[in-house]
VEXMI-874469 format. One record per residue (C-alpha): residue number from 1; residue in one letter; z, y, x. Coordinates in Angstrom, 3 decimals. Example, Ala and Ser with C-alpha at 12.3 -4.5 7.8 and 13.67 -1.06 7.14 Angstrom:
  marlo  bavo        zz        yy        xx
      1     A     7.800    -4.500    12.300
      2     S     7.140    -1.060    13.670
//
This chain:
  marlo  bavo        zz        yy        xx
      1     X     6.166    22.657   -47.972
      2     X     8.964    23.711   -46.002
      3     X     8.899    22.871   -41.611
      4     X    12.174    20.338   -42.267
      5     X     9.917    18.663   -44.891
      6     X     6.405    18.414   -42.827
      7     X     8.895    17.107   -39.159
      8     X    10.691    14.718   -42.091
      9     X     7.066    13.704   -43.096
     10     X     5.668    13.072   -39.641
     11     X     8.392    10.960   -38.667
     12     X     8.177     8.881   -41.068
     13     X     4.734     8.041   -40.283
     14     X     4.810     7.854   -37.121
     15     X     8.362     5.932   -36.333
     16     X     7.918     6.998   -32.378
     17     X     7.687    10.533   -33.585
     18     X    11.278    10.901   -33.196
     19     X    11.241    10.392   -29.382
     20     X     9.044    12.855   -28.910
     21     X    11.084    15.480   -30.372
     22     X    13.867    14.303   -29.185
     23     X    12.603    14.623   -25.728
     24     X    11.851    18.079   -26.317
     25     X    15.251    19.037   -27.950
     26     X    17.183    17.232   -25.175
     27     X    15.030    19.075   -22.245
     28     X    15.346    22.397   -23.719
     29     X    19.100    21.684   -24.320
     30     X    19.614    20.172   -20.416
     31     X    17.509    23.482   -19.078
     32     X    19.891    25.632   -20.857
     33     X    23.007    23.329   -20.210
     34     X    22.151    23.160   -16.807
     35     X    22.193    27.062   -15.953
     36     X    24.877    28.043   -17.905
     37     X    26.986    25.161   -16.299
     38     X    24.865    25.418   -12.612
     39     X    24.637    21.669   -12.948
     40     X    21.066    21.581   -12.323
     41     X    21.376    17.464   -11.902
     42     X    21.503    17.916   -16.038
     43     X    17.745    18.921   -15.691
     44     X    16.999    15.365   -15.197
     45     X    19.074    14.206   -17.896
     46     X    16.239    13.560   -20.954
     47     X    13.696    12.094   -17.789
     48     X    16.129     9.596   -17.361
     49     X    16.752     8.767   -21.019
     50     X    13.399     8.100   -21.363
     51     X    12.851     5.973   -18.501
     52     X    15.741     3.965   -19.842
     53     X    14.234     4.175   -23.574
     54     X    11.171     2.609   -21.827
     55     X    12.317     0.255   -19.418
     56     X    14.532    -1.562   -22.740
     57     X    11.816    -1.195   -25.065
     58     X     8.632    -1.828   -23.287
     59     X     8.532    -1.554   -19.255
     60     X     4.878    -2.034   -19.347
     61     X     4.648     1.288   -20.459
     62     X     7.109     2.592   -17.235
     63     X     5.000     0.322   -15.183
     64     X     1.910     2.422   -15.893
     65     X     3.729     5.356   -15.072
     66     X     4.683     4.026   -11.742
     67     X     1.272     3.664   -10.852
     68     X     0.243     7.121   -11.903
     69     X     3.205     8.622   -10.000
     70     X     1.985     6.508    -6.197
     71     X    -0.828     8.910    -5.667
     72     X     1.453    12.225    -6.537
     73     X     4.916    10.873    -4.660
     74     X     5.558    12.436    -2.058
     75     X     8.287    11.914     1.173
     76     X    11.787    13.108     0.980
     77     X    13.946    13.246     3.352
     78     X    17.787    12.847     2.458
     79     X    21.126    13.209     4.555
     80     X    21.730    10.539     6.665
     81     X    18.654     9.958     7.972
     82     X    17.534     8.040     4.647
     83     X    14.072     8.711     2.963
     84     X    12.998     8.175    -0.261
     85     X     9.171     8.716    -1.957
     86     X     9.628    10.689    -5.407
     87     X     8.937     9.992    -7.936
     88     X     7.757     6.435    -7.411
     89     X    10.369     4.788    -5.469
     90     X    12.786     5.544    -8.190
     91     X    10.636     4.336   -10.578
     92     X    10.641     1.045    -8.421
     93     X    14.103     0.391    -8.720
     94     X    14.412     0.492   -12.137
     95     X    11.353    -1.573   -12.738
     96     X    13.228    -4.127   -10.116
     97     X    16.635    -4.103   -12.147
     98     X    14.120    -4.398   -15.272
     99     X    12.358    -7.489   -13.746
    100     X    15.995    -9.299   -13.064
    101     X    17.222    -8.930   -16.540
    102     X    13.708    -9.799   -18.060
    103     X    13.594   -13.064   -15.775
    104     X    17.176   -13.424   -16.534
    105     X    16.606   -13.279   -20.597
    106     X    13.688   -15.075   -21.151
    107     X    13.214   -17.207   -18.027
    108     X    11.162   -20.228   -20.132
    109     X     8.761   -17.825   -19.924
    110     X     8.183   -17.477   -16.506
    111     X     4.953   -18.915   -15.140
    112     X     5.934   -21.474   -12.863
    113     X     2.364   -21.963   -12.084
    114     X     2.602   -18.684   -10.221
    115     X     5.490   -18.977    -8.639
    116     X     4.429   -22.827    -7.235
    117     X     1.273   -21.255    -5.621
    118     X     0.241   -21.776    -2.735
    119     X     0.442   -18.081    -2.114
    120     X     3.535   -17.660    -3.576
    121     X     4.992   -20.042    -1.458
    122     X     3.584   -18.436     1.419
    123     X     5.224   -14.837     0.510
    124     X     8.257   -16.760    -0.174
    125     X     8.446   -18.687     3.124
    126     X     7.971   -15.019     4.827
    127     X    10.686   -13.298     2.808
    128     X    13.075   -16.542     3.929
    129     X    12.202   -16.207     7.468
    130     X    12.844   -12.178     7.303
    131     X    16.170   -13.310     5.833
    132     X    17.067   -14.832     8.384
    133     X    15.931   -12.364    11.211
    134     X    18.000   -10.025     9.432
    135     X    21.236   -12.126    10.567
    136     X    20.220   -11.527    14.510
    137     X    19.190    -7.967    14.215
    138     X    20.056    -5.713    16.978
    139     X    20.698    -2.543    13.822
    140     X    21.886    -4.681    11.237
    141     X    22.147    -1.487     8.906
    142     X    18.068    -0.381     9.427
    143     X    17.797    -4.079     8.513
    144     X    19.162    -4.538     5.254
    145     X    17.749    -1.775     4.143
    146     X    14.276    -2.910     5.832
    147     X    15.085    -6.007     3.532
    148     X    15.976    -4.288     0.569
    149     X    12.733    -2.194     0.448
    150     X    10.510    -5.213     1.024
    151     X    12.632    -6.758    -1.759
    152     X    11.648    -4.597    -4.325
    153     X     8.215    -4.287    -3.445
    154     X     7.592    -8.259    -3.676
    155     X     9.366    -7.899    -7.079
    156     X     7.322    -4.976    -8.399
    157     X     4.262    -5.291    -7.087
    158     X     3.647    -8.902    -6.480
    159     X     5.552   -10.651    -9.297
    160     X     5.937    -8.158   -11.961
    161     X     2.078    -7.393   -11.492
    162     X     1.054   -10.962   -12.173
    163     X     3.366   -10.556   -15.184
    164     X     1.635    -7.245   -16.049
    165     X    -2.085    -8.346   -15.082
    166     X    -3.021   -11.191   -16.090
    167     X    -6.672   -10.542   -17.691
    168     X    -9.576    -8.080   -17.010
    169     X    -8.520    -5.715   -19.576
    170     X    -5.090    -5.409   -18.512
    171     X    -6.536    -4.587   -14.547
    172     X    -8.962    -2.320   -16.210
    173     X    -5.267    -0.098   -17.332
    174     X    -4.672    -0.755   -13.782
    175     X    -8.077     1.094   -12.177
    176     X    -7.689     4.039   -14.740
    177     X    -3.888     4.988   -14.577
    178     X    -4.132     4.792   -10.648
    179     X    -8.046     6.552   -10.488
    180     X    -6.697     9.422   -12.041
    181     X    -4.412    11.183   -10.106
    182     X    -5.482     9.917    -7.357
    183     X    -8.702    11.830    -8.264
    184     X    -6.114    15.237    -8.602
    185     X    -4.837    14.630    -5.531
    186     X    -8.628    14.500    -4.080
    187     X    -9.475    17.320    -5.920
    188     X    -6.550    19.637    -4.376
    189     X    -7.151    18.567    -0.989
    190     X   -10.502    18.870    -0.984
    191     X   -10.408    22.514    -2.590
    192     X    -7.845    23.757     0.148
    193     X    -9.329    21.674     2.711
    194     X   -12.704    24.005     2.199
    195     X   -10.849    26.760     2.232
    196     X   -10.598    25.778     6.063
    197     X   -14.240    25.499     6.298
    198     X   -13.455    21.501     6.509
    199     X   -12.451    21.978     9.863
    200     X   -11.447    18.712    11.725
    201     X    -8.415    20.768    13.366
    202     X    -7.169    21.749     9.771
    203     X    -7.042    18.520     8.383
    204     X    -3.467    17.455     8.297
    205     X    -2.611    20.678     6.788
    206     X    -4.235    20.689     3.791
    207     X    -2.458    17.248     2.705
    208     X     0.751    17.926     1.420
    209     X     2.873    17.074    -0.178
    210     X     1.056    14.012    -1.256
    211     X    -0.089    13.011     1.945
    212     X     1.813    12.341     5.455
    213     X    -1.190    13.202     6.981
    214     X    -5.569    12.808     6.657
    215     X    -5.192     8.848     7.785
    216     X    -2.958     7.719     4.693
    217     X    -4.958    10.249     2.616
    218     X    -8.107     8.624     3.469
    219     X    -6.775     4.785     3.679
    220     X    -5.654     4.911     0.233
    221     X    -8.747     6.131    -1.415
    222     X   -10.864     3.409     0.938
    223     X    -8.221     0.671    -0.217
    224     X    -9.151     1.642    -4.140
    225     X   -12.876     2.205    -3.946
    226     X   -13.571    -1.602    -4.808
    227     X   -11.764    -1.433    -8.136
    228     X   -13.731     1.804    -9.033
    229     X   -17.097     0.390    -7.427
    230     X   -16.542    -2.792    -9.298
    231     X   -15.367    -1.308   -12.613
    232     X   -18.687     0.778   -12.560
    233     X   -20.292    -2.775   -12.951
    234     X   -18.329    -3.343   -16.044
    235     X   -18.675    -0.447   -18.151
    236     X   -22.254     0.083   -19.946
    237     X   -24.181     2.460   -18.203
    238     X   -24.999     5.632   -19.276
    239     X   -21.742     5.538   -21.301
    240     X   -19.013     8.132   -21.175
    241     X   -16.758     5.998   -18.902
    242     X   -19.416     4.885   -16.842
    243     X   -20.760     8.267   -16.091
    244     X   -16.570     9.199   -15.364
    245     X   -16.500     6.334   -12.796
    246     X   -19.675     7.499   -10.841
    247     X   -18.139    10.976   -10.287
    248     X   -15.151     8.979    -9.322
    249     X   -16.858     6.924    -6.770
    250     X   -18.782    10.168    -5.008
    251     X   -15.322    11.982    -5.244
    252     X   -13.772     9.268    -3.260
    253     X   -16.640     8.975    -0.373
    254     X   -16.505    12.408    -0.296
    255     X   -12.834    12.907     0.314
    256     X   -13.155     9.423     2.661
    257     X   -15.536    11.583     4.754
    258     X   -14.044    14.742     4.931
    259     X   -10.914    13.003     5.907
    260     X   -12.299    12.150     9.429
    261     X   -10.893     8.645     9.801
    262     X   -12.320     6.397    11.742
    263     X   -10.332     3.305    10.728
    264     X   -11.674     4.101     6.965
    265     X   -14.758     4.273     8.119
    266     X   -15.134     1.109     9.567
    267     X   -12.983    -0.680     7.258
    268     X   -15.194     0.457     4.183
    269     X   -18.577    -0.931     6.295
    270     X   -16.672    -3.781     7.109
    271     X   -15.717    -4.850     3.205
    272     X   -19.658    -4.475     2.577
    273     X   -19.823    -7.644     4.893
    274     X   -17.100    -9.347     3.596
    275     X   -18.502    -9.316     0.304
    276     X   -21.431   -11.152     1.524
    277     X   -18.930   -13.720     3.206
    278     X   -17.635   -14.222     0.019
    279     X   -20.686   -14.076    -2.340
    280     X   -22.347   -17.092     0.514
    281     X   -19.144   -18.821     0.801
    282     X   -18.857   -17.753     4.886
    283     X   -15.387   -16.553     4.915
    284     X   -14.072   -19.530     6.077
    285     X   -16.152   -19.877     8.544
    286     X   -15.685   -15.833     9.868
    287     X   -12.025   -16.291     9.634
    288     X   -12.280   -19.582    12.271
    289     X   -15.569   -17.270    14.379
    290     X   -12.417   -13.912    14.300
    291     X    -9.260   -16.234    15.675
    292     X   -11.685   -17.875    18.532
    293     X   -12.656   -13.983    19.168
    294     X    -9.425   -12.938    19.169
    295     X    -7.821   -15.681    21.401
    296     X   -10.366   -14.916    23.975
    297     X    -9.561   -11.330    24.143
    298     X    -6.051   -11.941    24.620
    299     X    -7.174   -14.736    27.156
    300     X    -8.855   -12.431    28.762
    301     X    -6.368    -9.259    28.972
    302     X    -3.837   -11.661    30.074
    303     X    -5.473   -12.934    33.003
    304     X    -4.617   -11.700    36.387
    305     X    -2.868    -8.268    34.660
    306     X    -6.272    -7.226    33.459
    307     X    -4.517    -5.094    30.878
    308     X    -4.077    -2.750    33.515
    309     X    -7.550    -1.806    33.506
    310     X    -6.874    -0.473    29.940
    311     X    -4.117     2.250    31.436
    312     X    -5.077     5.920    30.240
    313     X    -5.627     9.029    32.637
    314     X    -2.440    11.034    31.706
    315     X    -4.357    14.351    31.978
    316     X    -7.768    13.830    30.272
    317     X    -5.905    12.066    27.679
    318     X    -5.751    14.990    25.037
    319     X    -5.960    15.477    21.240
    320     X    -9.214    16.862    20.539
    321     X   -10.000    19.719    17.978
    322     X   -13.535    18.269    17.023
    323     X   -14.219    15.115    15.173
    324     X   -17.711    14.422    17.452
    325     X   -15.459    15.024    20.674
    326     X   -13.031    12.926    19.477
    327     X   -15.559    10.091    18.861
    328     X   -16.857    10.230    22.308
    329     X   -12.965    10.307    24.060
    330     X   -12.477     6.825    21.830
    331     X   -15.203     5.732    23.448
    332     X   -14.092     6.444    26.153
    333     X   -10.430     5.441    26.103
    334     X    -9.166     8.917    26.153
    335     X    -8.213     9.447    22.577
    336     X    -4.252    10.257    22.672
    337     X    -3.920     8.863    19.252
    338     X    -5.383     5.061    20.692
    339     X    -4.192     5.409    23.793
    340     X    -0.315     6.256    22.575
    341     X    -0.913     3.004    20.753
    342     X    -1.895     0.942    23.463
    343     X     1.275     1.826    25.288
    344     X     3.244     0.914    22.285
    345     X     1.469    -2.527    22.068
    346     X     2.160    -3.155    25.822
    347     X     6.136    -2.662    25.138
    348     X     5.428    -4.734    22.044
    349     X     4.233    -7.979    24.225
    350     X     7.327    -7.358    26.615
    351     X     9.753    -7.326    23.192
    352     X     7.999   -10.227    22.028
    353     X     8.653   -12.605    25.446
    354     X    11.870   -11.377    25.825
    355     X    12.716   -12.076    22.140
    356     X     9.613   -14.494    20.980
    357     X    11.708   -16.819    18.280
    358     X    13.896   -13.901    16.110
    359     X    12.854   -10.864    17.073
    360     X    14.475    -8.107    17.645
    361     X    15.158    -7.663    13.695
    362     X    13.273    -5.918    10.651
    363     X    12.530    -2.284    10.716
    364     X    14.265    -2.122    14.515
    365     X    10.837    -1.622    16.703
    366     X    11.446     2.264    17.213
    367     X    15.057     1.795    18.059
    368     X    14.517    -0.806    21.233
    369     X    10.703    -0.160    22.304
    370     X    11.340     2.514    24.861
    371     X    13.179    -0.034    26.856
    372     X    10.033    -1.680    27.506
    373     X     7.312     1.010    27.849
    374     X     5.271     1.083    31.269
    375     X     4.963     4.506    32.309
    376     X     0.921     3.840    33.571
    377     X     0.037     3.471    30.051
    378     X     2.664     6.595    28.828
    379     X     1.048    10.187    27.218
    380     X     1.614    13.925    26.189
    381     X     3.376    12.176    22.735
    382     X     5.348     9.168    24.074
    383     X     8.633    10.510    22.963
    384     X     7.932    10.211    19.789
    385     X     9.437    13.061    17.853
    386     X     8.092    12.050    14.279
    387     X     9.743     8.716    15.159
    388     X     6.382     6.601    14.217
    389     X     6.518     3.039    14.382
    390     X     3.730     0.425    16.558
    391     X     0.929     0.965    14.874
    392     X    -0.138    -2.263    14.271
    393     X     1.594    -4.345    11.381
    394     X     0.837    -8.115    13.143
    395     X     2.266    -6.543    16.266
    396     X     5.107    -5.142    14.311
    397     X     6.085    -8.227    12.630
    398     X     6.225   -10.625    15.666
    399     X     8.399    -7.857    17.417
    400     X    10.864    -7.788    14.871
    401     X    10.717   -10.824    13.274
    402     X     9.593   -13.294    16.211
    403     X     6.551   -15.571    16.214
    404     X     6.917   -17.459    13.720
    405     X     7.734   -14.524    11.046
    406     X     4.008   -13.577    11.940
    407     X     3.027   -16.989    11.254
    408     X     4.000   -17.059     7.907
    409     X     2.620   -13.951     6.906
    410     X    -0.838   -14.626     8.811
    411     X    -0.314   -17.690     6.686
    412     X     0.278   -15.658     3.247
    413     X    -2.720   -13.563     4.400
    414     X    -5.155   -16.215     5.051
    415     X    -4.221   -17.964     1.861
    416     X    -5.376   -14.819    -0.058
    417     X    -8.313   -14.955     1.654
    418     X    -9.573   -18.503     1.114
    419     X    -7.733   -18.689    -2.662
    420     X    -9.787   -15.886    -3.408
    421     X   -12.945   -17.210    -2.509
    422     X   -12.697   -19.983    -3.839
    423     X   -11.530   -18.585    -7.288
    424     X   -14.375   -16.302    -7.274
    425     X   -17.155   -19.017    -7.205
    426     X   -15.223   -21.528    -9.606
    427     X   -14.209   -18.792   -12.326
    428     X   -16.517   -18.945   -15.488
    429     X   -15.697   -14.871   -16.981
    430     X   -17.730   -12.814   -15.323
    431     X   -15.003   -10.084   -15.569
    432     X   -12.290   -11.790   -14.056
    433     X   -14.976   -12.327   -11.220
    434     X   -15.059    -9.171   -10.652
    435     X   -11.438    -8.579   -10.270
    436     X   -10.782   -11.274    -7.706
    437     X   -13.952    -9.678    -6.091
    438     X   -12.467    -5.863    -5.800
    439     X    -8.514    -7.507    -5.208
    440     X   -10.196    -9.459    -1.927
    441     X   -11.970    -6.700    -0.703
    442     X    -9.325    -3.554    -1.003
    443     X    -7.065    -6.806     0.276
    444     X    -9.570    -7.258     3.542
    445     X    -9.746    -3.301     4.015
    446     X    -5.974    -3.171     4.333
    447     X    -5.620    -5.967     6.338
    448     X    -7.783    -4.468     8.852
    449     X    -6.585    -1.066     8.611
    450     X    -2.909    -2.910     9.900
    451     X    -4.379    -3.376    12.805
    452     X    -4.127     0.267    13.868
    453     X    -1.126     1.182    11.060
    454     X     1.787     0.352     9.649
    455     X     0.753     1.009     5.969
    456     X     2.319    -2.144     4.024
    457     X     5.747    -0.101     4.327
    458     X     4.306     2.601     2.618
    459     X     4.248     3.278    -1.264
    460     X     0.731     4.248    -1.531
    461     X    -1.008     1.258     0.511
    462     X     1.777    -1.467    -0.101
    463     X     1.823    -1.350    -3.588
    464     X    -1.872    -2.375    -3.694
    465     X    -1.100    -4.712    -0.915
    466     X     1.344    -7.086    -3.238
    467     X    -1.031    -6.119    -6.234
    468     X    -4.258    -7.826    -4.991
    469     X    -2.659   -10.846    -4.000
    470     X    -0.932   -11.211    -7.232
    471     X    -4.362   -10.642    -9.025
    472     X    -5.844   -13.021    -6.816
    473     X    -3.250   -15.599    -7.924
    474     X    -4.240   -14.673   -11.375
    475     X    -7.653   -15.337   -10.878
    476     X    -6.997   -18.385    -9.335
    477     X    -4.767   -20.172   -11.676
    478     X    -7.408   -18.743   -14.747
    479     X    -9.821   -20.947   -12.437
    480     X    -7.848   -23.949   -12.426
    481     X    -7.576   -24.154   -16.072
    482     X   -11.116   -23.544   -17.124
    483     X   -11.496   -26.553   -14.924
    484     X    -9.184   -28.301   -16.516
//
């Protein structure tokens, strides 16, 4: 049998087949095309056939691929001062211009259940209020494309993945096309990182290029460990899968500690509680005993300018080249990573009297904050050369986008919360239990980790951020109708 006939054969039973070699032919064609003609864009040519091939004949497929490519993106910057994460953000924006023309085509289809949540509602009511700030900002360019980005990451993440997710078995696709690279990535920084001995000082530069730096590196492998502790639960043990998932979960607390993050840290210890709230019906009640806590602090800091107190010594405050010294100076208040936040939080409540209704406008903090610095609180990194942002999301949104944007999303956030917990106790599959269970917690950990970060603007933590509360949606609407 001839090569023509046995390629003629296999296509025939598989009809796919075709693609494949097609794919191949094109690619080798482009490669060749491409340096014979120095058009090197034509190297990308078959990639983005295929993505269209997909996205027309079944974007679930490219929406997999999107969430294998989060863990490996990694930051580009482009002229103009624009940025761009590659390959997933890309990936995003055809997956939005997919979601459009899906709604668009078969719109009978669309769960209005979902979209009348509560929860919904409350993401909606933020995104209208955003709108809106947009129309006073003081860079109305950084703005709309603020807007923009938050767009598509409510349409991918939020309602496309209640679209995409809507059982256990779909979320379990979910936990194994993310798990896996983001185990690669592990792997690779953790095999260069001992090459450093896993020194503390070396640990930003063994990230790249999937990782900013150790804090996102460690955050985002925090943020997943529910769905892998949780899918360990579901899989029989002893099995292949279930032996796969252990070595995923030590992977991950070993690159969590190696990573020497303290937010992490205390975030992971801090979801252990919270899944006692939940499991004892408490979280309620914590949310009520965390606002009185909160308003008392602020009560406190407030009165008679006893935020003063909180002022840094300018000389002792230092960046520290061990992890244990670095632990005692936070202690002490003489961290330069805290203490460069605390003086960005004190220009934050001066932008947020002088502008408490509007704000100053999404996505505009680092362009107007110096204006309002005090110099007592100021250190060796206040001028901000990597052009970082507050450092604290709630902080960040009711400086751009006024008090009442940070209502509405405290609002969307404590909706999660309580939706959640309720869901979990009233859903009969034991499964889908156990989803709501890990979306709430990896939920929780990023919520607090935005109180010393900025991460929902990122790729790698947002994406997960939209995702849980769509799955918590899920859960709760599959709730409603067993009930029913």
């Amino acid at each position: 049998m001839s090569a023509f006939e046995q390629v003629r054969r296999s296509l025939a039973a598989h009809p796919h087949g075709w693609l494949v070699w097609a794919t191949g032919v094109g690619s080798i064609a482009a490669a060749v095309a491409a340096a014979l003609l120095e058009l090197w864009w034509l190297w990308a040519a078959p990639a983005v056939l295929l993505l269209g091939w997909l996205a027309a004949t079944d974007f679930r497929r490219l929406y997999y691929l999107m969430l294998a490519a989060i863990p490996l993106s990694t930051e580009i910057n482009l002229p103009g001062g624009l940025g761009t994460d590659l390959p997933s953000e890309p990936l995003m924006w055809v997956l939005t211009l997919v979601a459009v023309f899906w709604v668009a085509r078969h719109w009978r289809a669309v769960g209005q259940r979902f979209l009348l949540h509560p929860i919904t509602l409350a993401l909606l009511m933020h995104l209208a209020w955003m709108t809106l700030t947009c129309l006073t900002t003081t860079h109305p360019v950084v703005s709309l494309k603020y807007w923009l980005a938050k767009g598509w990451y409510v349409i991918v993440f939020f309602f496309l993945a209640g679209h995409i997710f809507p059982t256990e078995r779909d979320v379990r696709r979910l936990l194994w096309w993310f798990l896996v690279p983001l185990a690669l990535t592990v792997c690779v920084v953790l095999v260069r990182h001992a090459g450093k001995g896993f020194s503390f000082e070396e640990v930003n530069y063994v990230m790249g290029p999937f990782y900013r730096n150790h804090v996102t590196y460690a955050c985002i492998q925090a943020v997943f460990f529910p769905f892998v502790w949780l899918g360990l639960r579901r899989y029989r043990p002893y099995s292949r899968l279930w032996w796969i998932l252990v070595g995923g979960v030590v992977l991950l607390l070993v690159g969590i500690n190696f990573a020497y993050t303290r937010a992490a840290y205390v975030a992971l210890v801090a979801a252990v509680g919270v899944y006692g709230l939940v499991r004892w019906r408490l979280l309620p009640a914590a949310l009520l005993v965390v606002a009185l806590l909160l308003g008392a602090f602020i009560g406190v800091v407030v009165h008679r300018d006893n935020w003063l107190l909180f002022a840094p010594n300018y000389e002792r405050t230092i960046t520290h080249k061990r992890f244990d010294n670095l632990l005692e100076a936070t202690t002490r208040l003489e961290d330069i990573s805290v203490m460069e936040r605390v003086y960005r939080w004190v220009a934050a409540a001066y932008m947020i009297q002088e502008r408490p209704l509007m704000g100053f406008g999404p996505g505009t903090f680092y362009f107007n904050y110096q204006n309002y610095t005090v110099t007592r609180f100021r250190t060796y990194v206040s001028h901000n050369p990597e052009r970082s942002g507050i450092h604290n999301y709630y902080l960040m949104v009711a400086v751009e986008q006024g008090l009442p944007g940070l209502a509405f999303f405290l609002l969307f956030f404590v909706l999660v919360l309580l939706w959640g917990q309720r869901a979990y106790h009233r859903l009969r599959d034991v499964g889908q239990q156990y989803v709501v269970m890990a979306a709430l917690l990896s939920f929780v950990i990023i919520g607090l980790l935005m109180l010393m970060n900025d991460f929902v603007e990122t790729d790698k933590i947002g994406s997960l951020f939209f995702i849980c509360a769509a799955l918590v949606v899920n859960g709760s609407l599959q709730a409603i109708r067993a009930a029913e």
